[in-house]
ROKOL-525269 format. One record per residue: residue in one letter; z, y, x of N, C-alpha, C, O, CB in turn. Coordinates in steps of 0.1 Angstrom, whole numbers, padded with zeros to 4 digits, always signed. Glycine has a CB too. Example, Ala and Ser with C-alpha at 12.3 -4.5 7.8 and 13.67 -1.06 7.14 Angstrom:
% residues 2
A+0078-0057+0132+0078-0045+0123+0078-0033+0132+0085-0033+0142+0090-0045+0113;S+0071-0022+0128+0071-0011+0137+0079+0000+0129+0080+0011+0134+0057-0006+0141;
% end
This chain:
% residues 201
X-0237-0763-0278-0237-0752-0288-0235-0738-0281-0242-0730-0287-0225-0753-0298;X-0229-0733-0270-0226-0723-0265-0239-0720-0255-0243-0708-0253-0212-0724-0260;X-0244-0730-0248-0257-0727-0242-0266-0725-0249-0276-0719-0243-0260-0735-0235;X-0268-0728-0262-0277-0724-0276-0274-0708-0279-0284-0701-0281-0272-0733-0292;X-0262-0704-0279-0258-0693-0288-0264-0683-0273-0271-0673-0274-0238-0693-0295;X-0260-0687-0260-0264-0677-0250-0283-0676-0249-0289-0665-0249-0258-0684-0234;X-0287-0687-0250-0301-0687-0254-0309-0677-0267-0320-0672-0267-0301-0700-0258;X-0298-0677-0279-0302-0672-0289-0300-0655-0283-0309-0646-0282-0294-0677-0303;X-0289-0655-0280-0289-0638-0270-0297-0636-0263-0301-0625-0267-0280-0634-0259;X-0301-0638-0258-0309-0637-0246-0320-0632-0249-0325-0621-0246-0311-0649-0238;X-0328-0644-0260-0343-0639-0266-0340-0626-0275-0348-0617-0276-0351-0651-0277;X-0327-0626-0281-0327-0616-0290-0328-0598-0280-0335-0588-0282-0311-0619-0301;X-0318-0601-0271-0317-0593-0262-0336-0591-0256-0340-0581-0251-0304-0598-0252;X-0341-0598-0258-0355-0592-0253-0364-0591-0261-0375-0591-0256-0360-0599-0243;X-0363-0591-0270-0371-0590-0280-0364-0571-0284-0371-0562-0288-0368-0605-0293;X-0353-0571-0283-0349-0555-0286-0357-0547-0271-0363-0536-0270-0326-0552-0286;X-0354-0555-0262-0368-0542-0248-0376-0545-0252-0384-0535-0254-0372-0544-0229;X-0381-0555-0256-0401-0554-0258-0402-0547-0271-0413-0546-0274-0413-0574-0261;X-0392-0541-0283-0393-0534-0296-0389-0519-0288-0393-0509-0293-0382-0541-0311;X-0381-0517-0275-0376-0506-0272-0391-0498-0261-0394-0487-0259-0359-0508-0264;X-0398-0509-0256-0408-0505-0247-0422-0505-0258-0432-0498-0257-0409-0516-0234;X-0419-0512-0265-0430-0506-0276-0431-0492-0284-0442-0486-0286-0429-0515-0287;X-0418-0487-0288-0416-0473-0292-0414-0463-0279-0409-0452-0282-0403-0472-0301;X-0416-0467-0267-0423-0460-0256-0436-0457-0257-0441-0445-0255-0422-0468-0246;X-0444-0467-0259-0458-0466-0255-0460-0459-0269-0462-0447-0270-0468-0481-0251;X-0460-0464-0277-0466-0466-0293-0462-0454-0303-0470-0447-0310-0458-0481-0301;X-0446-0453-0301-0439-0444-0311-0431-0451-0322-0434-0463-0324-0450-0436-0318;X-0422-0448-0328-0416-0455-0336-0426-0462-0349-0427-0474-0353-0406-0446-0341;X-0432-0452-0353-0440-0454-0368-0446-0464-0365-0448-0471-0375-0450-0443-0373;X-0452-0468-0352-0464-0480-0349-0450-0494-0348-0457-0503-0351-0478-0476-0328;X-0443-0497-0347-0434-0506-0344-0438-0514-0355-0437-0510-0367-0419-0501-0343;X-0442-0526-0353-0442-0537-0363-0436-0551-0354-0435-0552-0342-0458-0539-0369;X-0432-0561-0367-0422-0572-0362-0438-0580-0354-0436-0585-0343-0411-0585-0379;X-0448-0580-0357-0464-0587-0350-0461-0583-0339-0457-0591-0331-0482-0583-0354;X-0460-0565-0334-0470-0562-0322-0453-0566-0312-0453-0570-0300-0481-0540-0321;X-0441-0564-0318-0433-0572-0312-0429-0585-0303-0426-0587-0291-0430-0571-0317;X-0432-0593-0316-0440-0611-0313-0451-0608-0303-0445-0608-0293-0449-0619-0330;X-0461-0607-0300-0471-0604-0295-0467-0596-0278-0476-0597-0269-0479-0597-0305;X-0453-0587-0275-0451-0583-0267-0442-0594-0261-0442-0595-0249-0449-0570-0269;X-0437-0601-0267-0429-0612-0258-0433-0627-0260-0426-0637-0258-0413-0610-0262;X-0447-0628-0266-0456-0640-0261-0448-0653-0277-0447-0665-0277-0450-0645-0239;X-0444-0642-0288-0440-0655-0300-0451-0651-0308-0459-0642-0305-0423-0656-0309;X-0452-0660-0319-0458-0656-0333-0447-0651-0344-0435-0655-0344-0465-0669-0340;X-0451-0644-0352-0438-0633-0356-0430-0641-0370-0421-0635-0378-0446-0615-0361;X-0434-0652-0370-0423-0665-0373-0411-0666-0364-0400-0668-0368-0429-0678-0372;X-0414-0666-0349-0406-0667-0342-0398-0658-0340-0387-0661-0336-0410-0670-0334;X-0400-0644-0342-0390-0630-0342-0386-0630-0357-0382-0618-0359-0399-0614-0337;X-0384-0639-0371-0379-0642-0382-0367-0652-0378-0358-0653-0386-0389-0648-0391;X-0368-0659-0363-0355-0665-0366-0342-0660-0354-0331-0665-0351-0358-0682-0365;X-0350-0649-0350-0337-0642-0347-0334-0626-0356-0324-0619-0353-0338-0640-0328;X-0344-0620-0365-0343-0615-0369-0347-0613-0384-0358-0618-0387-0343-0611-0361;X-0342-0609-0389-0341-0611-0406-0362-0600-0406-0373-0603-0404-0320-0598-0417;X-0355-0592-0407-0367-0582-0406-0367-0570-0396-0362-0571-0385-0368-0575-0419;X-0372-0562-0398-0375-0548-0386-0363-0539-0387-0358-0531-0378-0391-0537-0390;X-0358-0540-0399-0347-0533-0397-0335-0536-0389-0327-0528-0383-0343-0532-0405;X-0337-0548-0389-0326-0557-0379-0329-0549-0363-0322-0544-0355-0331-0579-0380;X-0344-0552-0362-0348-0552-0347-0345-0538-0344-0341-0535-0332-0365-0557-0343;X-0348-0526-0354-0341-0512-0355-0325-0510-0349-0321-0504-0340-0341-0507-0371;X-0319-0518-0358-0303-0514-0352-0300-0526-0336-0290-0526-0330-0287-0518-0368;X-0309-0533-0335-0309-0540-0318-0312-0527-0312-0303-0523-0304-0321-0555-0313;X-0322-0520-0312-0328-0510-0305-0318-0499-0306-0319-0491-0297-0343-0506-0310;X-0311-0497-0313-0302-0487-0317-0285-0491-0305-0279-0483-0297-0300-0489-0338;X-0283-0506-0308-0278-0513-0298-0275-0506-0285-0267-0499-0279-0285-0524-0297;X-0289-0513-0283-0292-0514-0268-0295-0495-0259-0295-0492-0247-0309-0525-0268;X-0299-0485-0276-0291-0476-0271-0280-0468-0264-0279-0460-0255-0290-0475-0274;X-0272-0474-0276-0259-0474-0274-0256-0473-0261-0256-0462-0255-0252-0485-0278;X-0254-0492-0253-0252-0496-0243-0258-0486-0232-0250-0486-0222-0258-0509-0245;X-0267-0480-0230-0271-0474-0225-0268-0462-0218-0270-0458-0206-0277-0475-0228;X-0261-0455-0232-0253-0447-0229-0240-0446-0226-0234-0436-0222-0255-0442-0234;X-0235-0459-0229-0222-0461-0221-0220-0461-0208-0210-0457-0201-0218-0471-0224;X-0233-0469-0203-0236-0468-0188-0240-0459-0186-0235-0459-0175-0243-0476-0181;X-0246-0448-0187-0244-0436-0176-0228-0433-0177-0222-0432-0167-0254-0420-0180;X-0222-0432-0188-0208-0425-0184-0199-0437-0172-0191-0434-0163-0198-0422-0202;X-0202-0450-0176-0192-0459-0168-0201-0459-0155-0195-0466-0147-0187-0475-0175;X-0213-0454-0151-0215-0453-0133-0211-0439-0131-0207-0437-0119-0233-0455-0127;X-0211-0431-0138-0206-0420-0135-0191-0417-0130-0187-0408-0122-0208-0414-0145;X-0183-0428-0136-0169-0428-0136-0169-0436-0121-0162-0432-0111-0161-0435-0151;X-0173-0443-0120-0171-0455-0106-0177-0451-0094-0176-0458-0085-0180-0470-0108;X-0185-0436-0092-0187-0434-0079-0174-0427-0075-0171-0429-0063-0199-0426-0076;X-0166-0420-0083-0161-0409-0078-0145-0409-0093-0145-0412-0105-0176-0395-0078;X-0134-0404-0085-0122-0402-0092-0123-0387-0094-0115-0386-0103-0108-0407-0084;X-0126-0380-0092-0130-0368-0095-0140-0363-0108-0152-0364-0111-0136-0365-0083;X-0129-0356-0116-0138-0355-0128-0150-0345-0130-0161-0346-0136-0129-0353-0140;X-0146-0335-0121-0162-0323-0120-0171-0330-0113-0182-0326-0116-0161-0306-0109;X-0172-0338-0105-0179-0347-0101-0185-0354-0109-0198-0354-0111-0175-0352-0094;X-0176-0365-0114-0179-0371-0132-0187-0367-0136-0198-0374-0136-0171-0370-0144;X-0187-0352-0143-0194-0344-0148-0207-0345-0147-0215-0350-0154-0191-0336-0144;X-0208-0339-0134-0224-0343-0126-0231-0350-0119-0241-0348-0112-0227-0339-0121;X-0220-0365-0124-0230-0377-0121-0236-0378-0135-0248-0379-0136-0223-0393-0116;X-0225-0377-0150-0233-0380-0163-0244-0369-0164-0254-0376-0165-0224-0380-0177;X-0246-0362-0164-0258-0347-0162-0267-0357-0155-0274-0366-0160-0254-0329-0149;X-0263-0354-0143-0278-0363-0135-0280-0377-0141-0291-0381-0145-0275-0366-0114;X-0271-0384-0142-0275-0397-0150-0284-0399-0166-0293-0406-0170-0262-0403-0152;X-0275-0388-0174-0284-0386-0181-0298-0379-0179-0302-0376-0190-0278-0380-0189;X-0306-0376-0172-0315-0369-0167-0326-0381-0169-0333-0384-0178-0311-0362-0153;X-0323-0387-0158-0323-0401-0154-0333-0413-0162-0344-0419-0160-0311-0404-0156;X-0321-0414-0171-0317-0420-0184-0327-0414-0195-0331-0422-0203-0301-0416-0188;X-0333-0400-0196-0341-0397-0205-0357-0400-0193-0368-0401-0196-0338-0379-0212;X-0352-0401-0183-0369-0397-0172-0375-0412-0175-0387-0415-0176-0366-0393-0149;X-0365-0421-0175-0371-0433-0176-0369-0447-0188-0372-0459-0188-0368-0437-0165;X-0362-0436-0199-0364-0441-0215-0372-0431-0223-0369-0424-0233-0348-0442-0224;X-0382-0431-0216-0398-0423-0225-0395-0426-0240-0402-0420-0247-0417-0432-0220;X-0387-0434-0247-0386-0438-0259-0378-0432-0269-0380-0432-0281-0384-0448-0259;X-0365-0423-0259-0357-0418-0265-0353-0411-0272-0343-0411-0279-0353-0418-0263;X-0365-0398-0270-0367-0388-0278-0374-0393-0287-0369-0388-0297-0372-0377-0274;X-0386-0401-0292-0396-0407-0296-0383-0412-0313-0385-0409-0324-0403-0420-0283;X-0371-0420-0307-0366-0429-0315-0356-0416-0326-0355-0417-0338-0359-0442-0306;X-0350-0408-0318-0338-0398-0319-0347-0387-0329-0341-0379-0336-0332-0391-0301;X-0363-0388-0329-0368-0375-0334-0378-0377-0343-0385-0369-0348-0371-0367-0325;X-0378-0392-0344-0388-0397-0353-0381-0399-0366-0369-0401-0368-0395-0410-0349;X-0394-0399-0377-0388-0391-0392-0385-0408-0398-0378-0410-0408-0404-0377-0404;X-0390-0417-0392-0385-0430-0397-0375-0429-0392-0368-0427-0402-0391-0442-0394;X-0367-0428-0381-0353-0426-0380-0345-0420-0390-0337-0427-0397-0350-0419-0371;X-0347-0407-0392-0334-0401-0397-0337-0398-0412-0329-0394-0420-0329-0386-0389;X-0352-0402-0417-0353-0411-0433-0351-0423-0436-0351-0432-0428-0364-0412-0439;X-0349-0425-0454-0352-0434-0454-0337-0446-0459-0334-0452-0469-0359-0433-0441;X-0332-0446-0447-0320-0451-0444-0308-0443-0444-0310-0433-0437-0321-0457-0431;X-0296-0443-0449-0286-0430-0447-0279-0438-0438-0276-0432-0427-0277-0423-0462;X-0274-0455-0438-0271-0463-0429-0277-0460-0415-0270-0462-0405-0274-0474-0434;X-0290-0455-0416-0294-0456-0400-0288-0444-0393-0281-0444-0383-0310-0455-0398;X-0293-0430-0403-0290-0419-0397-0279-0418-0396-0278-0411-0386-0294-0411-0402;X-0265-0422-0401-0247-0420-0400-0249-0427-0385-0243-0422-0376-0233-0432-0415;X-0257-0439-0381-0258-0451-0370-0257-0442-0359-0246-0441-0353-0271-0462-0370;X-0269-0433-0356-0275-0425-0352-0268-0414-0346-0269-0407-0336-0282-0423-0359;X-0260-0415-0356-0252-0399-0356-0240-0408-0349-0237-0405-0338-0248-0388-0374;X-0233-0418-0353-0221-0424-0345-0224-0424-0331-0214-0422-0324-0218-0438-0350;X-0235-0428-0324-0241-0432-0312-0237-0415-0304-0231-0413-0293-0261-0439-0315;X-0242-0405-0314-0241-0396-0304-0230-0392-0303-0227-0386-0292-0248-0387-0304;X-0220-0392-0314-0205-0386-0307-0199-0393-0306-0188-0389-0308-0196-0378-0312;X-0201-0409-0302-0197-0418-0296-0201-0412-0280-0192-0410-0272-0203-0431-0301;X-0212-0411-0277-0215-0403-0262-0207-0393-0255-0203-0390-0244-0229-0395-0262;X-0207-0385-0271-0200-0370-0267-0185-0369-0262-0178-0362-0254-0201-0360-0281;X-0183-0382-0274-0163-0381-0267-0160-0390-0255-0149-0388-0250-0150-0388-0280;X-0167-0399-0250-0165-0404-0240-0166-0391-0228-0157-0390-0219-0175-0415-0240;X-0180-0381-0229-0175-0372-0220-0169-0365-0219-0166-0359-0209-0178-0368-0217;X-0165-0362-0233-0153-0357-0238-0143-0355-0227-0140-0345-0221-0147-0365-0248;X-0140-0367-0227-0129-0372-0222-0121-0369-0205-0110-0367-0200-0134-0387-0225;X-0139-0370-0198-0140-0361-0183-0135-0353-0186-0123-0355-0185-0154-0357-0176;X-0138-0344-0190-0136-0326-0194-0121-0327-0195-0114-0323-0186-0144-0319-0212;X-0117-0333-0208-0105-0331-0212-0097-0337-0193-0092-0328-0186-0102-0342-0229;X-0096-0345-0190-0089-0348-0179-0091-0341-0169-0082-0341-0162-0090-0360-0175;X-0105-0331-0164-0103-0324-0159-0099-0309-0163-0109-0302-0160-0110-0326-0153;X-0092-0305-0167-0084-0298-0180-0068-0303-0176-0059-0295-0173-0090-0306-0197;X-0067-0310-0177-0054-0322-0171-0050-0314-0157-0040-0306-0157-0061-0341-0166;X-0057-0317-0146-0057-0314-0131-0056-0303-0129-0049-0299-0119-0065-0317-0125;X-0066-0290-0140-0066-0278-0131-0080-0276-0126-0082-0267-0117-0056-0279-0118;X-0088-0281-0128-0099-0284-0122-0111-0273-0135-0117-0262-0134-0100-0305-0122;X-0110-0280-0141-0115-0272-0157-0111-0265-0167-0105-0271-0177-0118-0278-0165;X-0114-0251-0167-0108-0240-0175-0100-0247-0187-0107-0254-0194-0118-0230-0181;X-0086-0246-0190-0079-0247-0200-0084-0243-0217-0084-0249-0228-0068-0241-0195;X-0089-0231-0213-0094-0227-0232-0105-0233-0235-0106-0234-0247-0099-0209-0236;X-0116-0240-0226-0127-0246-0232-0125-0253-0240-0113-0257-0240-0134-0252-0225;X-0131-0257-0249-0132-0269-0259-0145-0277-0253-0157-0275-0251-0136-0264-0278;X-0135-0288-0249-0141-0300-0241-0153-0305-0250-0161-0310-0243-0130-0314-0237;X-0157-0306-0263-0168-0310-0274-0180-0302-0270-0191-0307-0266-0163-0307-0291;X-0175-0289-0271-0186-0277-0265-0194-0274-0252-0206-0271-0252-0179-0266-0264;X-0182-0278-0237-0187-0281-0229-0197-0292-0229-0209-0289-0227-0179-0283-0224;X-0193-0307-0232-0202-0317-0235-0216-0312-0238-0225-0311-0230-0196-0324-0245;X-0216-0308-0253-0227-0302-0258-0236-0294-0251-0248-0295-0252-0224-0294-0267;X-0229-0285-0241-0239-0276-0232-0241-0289-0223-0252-0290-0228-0232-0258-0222;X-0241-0295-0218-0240-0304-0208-0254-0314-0213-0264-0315-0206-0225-0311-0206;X-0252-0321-0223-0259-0327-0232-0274-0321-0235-0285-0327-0233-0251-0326-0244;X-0272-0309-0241-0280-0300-0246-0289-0296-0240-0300-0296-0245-0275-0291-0249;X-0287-0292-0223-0294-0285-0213-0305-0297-0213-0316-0294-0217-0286-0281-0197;X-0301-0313-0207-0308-0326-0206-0320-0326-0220-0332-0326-0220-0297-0340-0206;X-0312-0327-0228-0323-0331-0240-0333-0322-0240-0344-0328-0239-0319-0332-0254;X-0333-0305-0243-0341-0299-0240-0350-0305-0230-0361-0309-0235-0336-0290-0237;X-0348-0306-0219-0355-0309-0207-0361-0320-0212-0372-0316-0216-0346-0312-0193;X-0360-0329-0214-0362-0342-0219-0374-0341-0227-0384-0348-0226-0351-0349-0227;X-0370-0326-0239-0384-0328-0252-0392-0320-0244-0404-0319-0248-0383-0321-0271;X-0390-0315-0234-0404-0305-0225-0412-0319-0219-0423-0322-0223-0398-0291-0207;X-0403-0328-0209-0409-0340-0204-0416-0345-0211-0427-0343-0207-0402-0348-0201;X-0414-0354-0223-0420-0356-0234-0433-0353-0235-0443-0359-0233-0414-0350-0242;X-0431-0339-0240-0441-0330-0246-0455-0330-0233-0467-0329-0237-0433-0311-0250;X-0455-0331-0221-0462-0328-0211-0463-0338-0203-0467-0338-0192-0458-0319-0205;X-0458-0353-0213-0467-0363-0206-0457-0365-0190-0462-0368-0179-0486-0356-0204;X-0444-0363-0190-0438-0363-0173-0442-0349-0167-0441-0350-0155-0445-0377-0160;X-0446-0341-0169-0452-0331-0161-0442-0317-0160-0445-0306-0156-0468-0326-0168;X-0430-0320-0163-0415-0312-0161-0405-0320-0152-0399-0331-0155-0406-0309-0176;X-0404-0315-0143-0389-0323-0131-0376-0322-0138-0368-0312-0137-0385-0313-0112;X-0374-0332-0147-0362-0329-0156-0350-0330-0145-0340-0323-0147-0361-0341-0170;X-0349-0340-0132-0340-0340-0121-0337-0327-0116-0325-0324-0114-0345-0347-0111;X-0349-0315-0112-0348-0304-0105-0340-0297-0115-0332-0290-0111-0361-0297-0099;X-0343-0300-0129-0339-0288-0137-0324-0294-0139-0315-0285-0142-0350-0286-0153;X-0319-0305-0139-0308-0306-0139-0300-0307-0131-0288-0306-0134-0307-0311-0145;X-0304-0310-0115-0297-0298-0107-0294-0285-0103-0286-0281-0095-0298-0298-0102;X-0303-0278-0111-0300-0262-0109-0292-0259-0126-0283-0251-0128-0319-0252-0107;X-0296-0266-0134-0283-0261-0147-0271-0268-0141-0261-0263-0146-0285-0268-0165;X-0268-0277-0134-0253-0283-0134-0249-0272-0119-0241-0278-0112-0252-0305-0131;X-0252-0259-0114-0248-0250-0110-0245-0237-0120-0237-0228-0119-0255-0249-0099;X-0253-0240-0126-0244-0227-0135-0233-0233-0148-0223-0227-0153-0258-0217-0146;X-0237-0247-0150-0229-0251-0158-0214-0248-0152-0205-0240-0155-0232-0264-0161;X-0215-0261-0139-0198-0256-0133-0192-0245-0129-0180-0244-0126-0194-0261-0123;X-0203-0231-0128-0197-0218-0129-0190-0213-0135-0182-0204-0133-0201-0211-0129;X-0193-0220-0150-0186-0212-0162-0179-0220-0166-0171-0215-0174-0194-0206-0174;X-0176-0238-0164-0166-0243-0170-0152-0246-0158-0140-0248-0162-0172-0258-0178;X-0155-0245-0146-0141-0243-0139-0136-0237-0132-0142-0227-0127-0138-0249-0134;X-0125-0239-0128-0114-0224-0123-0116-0220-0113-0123-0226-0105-0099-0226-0121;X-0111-0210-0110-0114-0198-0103-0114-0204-0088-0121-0198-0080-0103-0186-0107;X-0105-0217-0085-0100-0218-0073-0112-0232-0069-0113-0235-0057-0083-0221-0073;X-0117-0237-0076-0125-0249-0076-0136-0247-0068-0145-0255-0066-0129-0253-0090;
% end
């Protein structure tokens, strides 16, 4: 039974990349449970018995979101005990993270997303200040040390931090890769840490 249930993960877990690499190439709106089946070699009977319907395969993709963004913040945290550092491993990781999830703006800005469903869009919206307070959290601890101006509001920081990438991200987007979202987010994470830490840093 337990080597079944790891089995049932497993496909399900890939059936959410072949629905997350499909709203890469495709776009959200083209996402169907067929061209799904068809990207991981079932008939779309076979993506009915791990998934009810497309909505289902929506909040896997929403999932595996998630997950995703947890991991930039937890490699961010594991190179380095240093939280301005932290900082600008999640910057560059998120960079990253949008250079090579071509899907992400696609999913985050498509009108089937944030219609439609009020369930999806609250989903959506949890995912991102679920992101936000985890980096929150850097900020706030470097805030702690001395390291990061005391009056900031660590939410705000985040946000510029956040903000600069995604921008970058909808230019990438928009131009087909033809913007260095890496260069651009090494030269904003020098002005960023100008204005969020102390004088002595």
């Amino acid at each position: 039974m337990a080597e079944e249930k790891l089995d049932t993960q497993i496909r399900r877990e890939q059936i959410a990349e072949a629905a997350l690499a499909l709203v890469a190439s495709q776009g959200l709106g083209r996402l169907s449970v067929a061209a799904v089946a068809r990207r991981v070699g079932l008939v779309p009977s076979g993506i009915y018995r791990h998934f009810k319907s497309k909505e289902e395969i929506l909040e896997a993709i929403l999932s595996l979101l998630e997950k995703r963004l947890a991991m930039v913040v937890q490699a961010a945290c594991q190179k380095t005990q240093d939280p301005v550092e932290r900082l600008r491993n999640v910057m560059m990781g998120h960079a990253r993270f949008i250079r090579e999830g071509r899907a992400i703006p696609r999913i985050l800005f498509a009108d089937e997303m944030q219609s439609g469903s009020p369930q999806r869009r609250e989903r959506v919206l949890r995912i991102l200040l679920g992101y936000i307070g985890q980096v929150g959290q850097i900020v706030e601890s470097g805030q702690r040390q001395g390291r990061i101006r005391p009056q900031l509001d660590p939410e705000t920081v985040v946000m510029m931090l956040v903000g600069t990438i995604v921008a970058a991200g909808i230019r990438w987007h928009l131009t087909d890769g033809g913007f260095d979202v890496t260069k651009h987010a090494e030269r904003s994470w020098q002005i960023l840490r100008s204005a969020i830490c102390t004088a002595g840093d």
